[in-house]
Each structure stands twice: as structure tokens, then as C-alpha cells.
BAFI-3210 file (N, C-alpha, C; in Angstrom, 3 decimals, decimal comma, padded with zeros to 6 digits):
// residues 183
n [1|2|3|4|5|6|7|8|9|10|11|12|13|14|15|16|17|18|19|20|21|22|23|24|25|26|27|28|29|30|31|32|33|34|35|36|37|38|39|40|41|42|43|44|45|46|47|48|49|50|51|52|53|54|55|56|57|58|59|60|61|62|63|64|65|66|67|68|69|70|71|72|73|74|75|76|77|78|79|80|81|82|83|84|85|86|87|88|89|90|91|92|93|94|95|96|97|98|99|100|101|102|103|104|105|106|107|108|109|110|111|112|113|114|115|116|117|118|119|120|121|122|123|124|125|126|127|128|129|130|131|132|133|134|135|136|137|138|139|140|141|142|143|144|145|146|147|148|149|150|151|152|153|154|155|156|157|158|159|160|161|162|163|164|165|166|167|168|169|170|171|172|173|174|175|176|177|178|179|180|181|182|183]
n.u [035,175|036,529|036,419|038,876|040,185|042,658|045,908|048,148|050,180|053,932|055,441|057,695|059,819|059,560|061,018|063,232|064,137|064,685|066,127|068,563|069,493|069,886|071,829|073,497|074,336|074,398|075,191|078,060|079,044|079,371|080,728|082,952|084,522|084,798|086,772|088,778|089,086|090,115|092,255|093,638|093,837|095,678|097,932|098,676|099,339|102,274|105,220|108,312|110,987|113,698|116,802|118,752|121,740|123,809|126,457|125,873|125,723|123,025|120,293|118,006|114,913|114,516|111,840|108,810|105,179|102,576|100,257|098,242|096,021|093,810|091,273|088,511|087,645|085,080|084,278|083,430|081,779|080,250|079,784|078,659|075,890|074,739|074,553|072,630|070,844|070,072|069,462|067,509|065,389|065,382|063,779|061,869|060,142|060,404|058,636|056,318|055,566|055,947|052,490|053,802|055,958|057,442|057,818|060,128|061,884|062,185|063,697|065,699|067,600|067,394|069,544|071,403|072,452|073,258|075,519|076,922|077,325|078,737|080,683|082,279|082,889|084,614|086,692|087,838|088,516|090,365|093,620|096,345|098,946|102,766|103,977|102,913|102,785|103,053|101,142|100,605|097,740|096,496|094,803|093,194|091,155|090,157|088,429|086,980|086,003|083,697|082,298|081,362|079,955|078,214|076,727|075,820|073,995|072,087|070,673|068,895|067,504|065,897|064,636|063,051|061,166|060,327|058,951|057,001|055,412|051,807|051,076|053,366|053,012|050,347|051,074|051,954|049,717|048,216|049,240|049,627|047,516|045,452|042,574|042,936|042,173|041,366|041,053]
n.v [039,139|035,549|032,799|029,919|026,726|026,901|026,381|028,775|031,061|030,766|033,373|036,159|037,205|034,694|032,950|034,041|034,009|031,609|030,597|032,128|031,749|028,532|028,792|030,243|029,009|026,202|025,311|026,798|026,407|024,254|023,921|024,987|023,294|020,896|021,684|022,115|019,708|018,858|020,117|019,098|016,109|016,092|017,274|015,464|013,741|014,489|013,534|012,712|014,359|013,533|015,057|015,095|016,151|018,225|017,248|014,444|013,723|013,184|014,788|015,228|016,572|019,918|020,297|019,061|018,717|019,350|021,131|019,112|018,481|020,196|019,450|018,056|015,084|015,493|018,227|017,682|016,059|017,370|020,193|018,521|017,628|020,031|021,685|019,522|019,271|022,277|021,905|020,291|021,141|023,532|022,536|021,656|023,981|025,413|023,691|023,912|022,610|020,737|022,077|024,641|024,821|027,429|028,278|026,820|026,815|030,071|029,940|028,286|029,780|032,044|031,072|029,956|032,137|034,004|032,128|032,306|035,277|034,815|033,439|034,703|037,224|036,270|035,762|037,779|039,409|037,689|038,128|037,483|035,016|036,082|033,403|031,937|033,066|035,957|037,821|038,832|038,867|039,116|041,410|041,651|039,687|040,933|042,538|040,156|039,132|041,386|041,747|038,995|038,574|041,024|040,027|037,787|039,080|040,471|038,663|037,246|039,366|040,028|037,441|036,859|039,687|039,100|036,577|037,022|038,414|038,486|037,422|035,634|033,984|033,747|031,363|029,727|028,951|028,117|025,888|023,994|023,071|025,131|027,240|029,343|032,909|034,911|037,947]
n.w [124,356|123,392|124,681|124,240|123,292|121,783|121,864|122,495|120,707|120,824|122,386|120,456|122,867|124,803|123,354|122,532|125,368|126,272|124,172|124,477|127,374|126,942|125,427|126,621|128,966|128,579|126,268|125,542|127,912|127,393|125,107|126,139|127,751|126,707|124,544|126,801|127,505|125,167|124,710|126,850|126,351|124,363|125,346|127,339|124,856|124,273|124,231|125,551|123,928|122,263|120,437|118,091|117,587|115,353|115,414|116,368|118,848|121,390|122,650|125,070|125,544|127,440|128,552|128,152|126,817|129,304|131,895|133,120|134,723|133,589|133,932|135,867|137,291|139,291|138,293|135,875|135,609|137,297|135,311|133,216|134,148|135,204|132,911|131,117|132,903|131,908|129,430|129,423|130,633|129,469|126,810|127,705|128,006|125,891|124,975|126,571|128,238|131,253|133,513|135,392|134,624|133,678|135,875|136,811|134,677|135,378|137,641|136,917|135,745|137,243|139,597|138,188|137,536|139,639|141,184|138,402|138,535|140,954|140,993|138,605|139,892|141,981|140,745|139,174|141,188|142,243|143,068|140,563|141,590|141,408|141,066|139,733|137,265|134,797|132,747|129,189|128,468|130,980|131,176|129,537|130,228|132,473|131,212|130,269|132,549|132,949|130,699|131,069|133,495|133,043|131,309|132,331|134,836|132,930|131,682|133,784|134,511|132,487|131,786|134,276|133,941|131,188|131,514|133,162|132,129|130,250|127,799|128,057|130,374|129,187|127,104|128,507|130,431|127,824|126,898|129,150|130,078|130,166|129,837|127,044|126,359|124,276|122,145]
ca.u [036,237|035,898|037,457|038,660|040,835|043,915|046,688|048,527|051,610|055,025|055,736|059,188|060,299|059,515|061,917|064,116|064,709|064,785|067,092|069,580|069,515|070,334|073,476|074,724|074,247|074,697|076,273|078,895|080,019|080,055|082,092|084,760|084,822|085,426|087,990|089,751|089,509|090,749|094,030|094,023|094,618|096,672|099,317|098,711|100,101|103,241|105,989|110,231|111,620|115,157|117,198|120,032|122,587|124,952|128,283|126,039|124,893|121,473|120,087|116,752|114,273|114,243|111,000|107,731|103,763|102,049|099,767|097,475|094,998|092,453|089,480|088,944|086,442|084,192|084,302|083,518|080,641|079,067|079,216|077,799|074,689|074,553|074,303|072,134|069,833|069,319|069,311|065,970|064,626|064,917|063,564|060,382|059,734|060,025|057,763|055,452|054,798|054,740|052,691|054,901|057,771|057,586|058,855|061,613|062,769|063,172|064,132|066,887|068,078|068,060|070,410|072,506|073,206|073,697|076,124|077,805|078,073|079,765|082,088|082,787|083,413|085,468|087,828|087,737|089,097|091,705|095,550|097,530|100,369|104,225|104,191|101,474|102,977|101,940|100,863|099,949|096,426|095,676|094,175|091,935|090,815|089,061|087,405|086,205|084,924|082,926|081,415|080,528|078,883|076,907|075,731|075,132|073,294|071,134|069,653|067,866|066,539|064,920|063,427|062,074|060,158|059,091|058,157|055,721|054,128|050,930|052,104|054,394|051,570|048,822|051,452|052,324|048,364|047,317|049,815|049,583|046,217|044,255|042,102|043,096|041,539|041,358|039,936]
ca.v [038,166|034,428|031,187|028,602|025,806|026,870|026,991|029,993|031,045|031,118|034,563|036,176|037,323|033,772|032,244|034,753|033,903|029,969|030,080|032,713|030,433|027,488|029,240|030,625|028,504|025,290|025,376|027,691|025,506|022,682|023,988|024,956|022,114|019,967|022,761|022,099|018,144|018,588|020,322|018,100|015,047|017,277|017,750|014,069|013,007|013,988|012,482|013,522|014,636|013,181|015,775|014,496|017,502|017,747|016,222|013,373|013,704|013,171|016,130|015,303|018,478|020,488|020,337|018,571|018,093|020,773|020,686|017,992|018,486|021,337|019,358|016,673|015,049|016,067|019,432|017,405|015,467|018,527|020,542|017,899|017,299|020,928|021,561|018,661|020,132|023,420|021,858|019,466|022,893|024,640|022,120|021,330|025,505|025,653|022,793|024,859|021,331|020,546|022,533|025,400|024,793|028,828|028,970|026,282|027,693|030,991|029,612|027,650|030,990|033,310|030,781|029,740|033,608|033,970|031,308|032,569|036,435|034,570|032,530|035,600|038,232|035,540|035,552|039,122|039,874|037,202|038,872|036,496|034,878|035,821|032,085|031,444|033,877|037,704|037,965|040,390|038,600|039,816|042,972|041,306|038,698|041,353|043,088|039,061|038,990|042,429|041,185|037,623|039,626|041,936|039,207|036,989|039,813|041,016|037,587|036,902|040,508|039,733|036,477|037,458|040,548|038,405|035,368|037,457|039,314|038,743|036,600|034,509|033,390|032,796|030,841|028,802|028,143|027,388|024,838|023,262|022,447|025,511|028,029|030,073|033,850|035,763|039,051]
ca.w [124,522|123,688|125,182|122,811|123,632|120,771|122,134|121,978|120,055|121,454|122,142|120,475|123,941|125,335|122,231|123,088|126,569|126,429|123,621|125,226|128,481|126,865|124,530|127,854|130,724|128,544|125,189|126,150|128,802|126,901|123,963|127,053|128,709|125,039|123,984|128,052|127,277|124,054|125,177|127,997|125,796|123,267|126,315|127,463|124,232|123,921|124,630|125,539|122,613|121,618|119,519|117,792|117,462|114,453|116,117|116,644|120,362|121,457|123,784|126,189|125,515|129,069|128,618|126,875|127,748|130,059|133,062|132,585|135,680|133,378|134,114|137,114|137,096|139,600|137,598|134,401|136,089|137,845|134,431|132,781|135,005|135,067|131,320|130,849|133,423|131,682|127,944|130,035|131,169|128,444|125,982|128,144|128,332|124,557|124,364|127,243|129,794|132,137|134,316|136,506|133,516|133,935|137,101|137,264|134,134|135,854|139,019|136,901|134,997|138,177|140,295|137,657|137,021|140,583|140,674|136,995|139,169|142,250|140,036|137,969|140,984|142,418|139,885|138,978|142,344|142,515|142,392|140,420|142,578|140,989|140,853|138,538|136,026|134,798|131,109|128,791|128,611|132,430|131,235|128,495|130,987|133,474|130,524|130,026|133,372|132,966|130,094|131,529|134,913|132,627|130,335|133,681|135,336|132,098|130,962|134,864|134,680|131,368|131,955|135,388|133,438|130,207|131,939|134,379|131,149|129,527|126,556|128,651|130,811|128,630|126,534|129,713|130,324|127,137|126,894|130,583|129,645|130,431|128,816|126,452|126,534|122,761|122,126]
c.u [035,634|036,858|037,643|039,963|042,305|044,747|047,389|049,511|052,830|055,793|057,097|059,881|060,507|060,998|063,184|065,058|065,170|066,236|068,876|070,050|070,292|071,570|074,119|074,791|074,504|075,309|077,370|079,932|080,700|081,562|083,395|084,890|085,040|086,709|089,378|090,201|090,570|092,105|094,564|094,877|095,847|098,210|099,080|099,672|101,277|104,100|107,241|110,066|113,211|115,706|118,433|120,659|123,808|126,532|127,216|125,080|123,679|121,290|118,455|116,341|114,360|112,704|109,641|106,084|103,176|101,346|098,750|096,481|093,963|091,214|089,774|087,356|085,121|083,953|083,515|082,029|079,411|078,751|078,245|076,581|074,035|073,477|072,989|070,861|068,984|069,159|067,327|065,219|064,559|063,733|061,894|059,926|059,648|058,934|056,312|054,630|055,854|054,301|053,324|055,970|058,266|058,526|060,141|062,060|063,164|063,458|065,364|067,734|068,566|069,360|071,544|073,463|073,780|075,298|077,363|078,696|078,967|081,133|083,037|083,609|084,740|086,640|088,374|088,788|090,397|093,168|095,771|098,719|101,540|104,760|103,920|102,372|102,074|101,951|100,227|098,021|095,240|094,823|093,018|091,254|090,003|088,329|086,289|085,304|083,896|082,114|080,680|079,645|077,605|076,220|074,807|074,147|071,715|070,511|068,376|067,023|065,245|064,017|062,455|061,127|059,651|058,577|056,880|054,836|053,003|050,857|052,402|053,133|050,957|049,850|051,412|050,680|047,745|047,949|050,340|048,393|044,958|043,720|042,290|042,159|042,117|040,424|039,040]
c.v [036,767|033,759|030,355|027,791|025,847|027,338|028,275|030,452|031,773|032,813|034,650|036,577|035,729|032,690|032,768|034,333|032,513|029,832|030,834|031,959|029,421|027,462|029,698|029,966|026,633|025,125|025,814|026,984|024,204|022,590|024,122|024,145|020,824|020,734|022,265|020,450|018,052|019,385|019,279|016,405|015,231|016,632|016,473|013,403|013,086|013,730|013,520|013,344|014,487|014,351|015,197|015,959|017,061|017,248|014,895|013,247|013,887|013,309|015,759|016,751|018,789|020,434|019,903|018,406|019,356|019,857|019,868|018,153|019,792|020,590|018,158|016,507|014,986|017,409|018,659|016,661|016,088|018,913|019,951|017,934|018,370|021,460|020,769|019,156|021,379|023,223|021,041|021,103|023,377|024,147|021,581|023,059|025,629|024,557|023,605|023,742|021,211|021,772|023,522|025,315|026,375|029,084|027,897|026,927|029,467|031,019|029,143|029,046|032,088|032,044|030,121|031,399|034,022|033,280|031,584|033,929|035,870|034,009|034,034|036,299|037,558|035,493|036,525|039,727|039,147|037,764|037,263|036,510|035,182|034,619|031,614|031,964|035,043|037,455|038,647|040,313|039,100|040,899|042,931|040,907|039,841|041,903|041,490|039,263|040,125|042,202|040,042|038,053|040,563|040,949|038,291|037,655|039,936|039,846|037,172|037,776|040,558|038,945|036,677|038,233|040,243|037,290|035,753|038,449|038,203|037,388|035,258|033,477|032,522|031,745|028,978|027,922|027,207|026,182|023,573|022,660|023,371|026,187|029,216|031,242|034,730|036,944|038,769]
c.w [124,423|124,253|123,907|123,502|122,661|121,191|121,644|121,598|121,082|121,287|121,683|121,497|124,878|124,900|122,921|124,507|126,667|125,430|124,331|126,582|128,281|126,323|125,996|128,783|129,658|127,012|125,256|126,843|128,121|126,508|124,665|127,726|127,414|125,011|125,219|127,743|125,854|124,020|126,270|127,893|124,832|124,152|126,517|126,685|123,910|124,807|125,392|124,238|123,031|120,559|119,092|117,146|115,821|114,115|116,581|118,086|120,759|122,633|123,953|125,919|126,700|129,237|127,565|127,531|128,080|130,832|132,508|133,173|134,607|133,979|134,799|136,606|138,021|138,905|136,236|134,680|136,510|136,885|133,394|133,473|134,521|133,974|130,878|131,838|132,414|130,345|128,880|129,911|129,763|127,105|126,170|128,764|127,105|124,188|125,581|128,536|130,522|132,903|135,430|135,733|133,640|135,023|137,380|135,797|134,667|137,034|138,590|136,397|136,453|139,040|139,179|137,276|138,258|141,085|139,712|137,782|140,249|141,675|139,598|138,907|141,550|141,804|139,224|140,427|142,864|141,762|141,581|141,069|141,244|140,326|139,676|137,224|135,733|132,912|130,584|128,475|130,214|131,802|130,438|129,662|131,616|132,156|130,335|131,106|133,430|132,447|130,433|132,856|134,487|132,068|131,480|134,512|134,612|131,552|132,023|134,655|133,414|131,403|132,807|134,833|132,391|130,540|132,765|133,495|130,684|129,090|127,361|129,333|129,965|127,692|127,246|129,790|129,609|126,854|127,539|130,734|129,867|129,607|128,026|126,067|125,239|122,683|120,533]
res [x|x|x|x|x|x|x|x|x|x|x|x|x|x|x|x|x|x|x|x|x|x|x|x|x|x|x|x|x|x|x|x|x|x|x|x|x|x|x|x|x|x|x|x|x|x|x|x|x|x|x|x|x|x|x|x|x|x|x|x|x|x|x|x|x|x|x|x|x|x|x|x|x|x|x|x|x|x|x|x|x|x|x|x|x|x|x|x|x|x|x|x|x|x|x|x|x|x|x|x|x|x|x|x|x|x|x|x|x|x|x|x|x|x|x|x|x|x|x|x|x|x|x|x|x|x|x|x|x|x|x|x|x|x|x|x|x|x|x|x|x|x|x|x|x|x|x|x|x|x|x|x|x|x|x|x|x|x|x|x|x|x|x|x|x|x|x|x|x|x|x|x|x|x|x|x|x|x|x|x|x|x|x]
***
């Protein structure tokens, strides 16, 4: 075995995990939290509608707009931060600095999945009130949350077991400033 100072190549499990991370825990969100703003102003903009009837008479719609509250903005402030957190993280783990980048990236991955399962369960388990309305989308919707619980579950369990291999490591070392070990 020698030593040599070259760093050492980014494992595909390492790639793997940083980029999956950053598509689920912060792209993801984004795109739904744009998509929520962008109905949000949608419904904002319109107006009453005037109908003018064909005798002449001009009929008020019963109804125009929608709920406006999707996104407040403490919600819009937290996700941001959030997001912006785990794009930092992820982008200084693919770059392999500073230092311990190993473990706050999977310190940020296991509690944001934590976090993603409490959200999820939470909402999985809520009846819809009578009030709210019943729709034929209820029945998709829990298969959503099944899928968002497994995917939230199965990305921690991964990183945890490729960040603590071999690979992952010496990647971490040789790129924190230490010595790189080659057979």
C-alpha cells in the first residue's frame, strides 16, 4: 500500500446520495411551493364577472377567485431557508469540504426525513371534515402519502450505510485535507 496526496474520486454511491437529497428535500419543494404561488396569484387575479344575459340584464357571477391563503408566509420563509439549507449542504458534500461535511450532510438527510415521515403520517391519518369536501382524489392522495413515507424512509437508510462505507470516507479524507490510502 502507498500514500499519495491525490485526492480520491467521488464515489457513484456518494453522487448518488447528494444528488437524490437535493431532488427530494429541495427541488421538489421548491417546484411546489412556485406551482402553490403560482395558483395563488392565478386566483388573486380575477376579478367579478359581469354577464350580460340576452334580454339585456346584467347577472353578478355567484361566484369568482378561490382561496387565496395556499402559502403564508412564514411557510414560504421557512421552506425557503430550508431548501436553501440543503441545496448549501449538498453542494459543499459534492464539493467534499469542509471538514465533517459527511456528517452534517447525513445529519441534514436523516432529520429532514424524519420530519418528511411526521409531516407525511400526519396527514395520512387526518379524516377529512364533511366541510372541507370528499373527492374522488382521496384515495389517490393516501397512495401519495405511501409513496412519499417510503421514499422519505429509503433515502436516510441509504445515506447512513454509504456515507459510513469505505469509499465514502476515504473520499471525505482525501478531500478535507488528509491522506489518501491506494493499494
Amino acid at each position: 500500500m502507498t500514500e499519495n496526496n491525490a485526492p480520491s474520486h467521488r464515489p457513484l454511491g456518494v453522487s448518488l446520495a447528494i444528488i437524490l437529497c437535493a431532488i427530494l428535500f429541495a427541488i421538489v419543494p421548491l417546484f411546489e411551493l412556485g406551482g402553490r404561488l403560482l395558483i395563488q396569484a392565478r386566483l388573486a387575479a380575477i376579478d367579478d364577472i359581469e354577464i350580460t344575459m340576452p334580454d339585456g340584464t346584467v347577472v353578478q357571477t355567484l361566484a369568482s377567485g378561490g382561496y387565496e391563503g395556499l402559502v403564508n408566509s412564514t411557510a414560504l420563509i421557512s421552506q425557503l431557508v430550508v431548501c436553501g439549507w440543503v441545496l448549501m449542504v449538498c453542494v459543499m458534500a459534492w464539493r467534499g469540504r469542509p471538514r465533517g461535511i459527511r456528517w452534517v450532510f447525513t445529519a441534514t438527510v436523516v432529520a429532514l426525513a424524519a420530519l418528511t415521515a411526521y409531516i407525511t403520517l400526519r396527514s395520512a391519518v387526518i379524516v377529512p371534515s364533511i366541510l372541507e369536501g370528499v373527492s374522488s382524489g382521496d384515495e389517490v392522495s393516501s397512495f401519495q402519502w405511501v409513496g412519499a413515507l417510503f421514499s422519505a424512509l429509503l433515502l436516510p437508510l441509504y445515506t447512513v450505510w454509504y456515507m459510513n462505507r469505505a469509499p465514502a470516507r476515504a473520499f471525505f479524507r482525501s478531500r478535507a485535507g488528509g491522506k489518501s490510502v491506494t493499494a
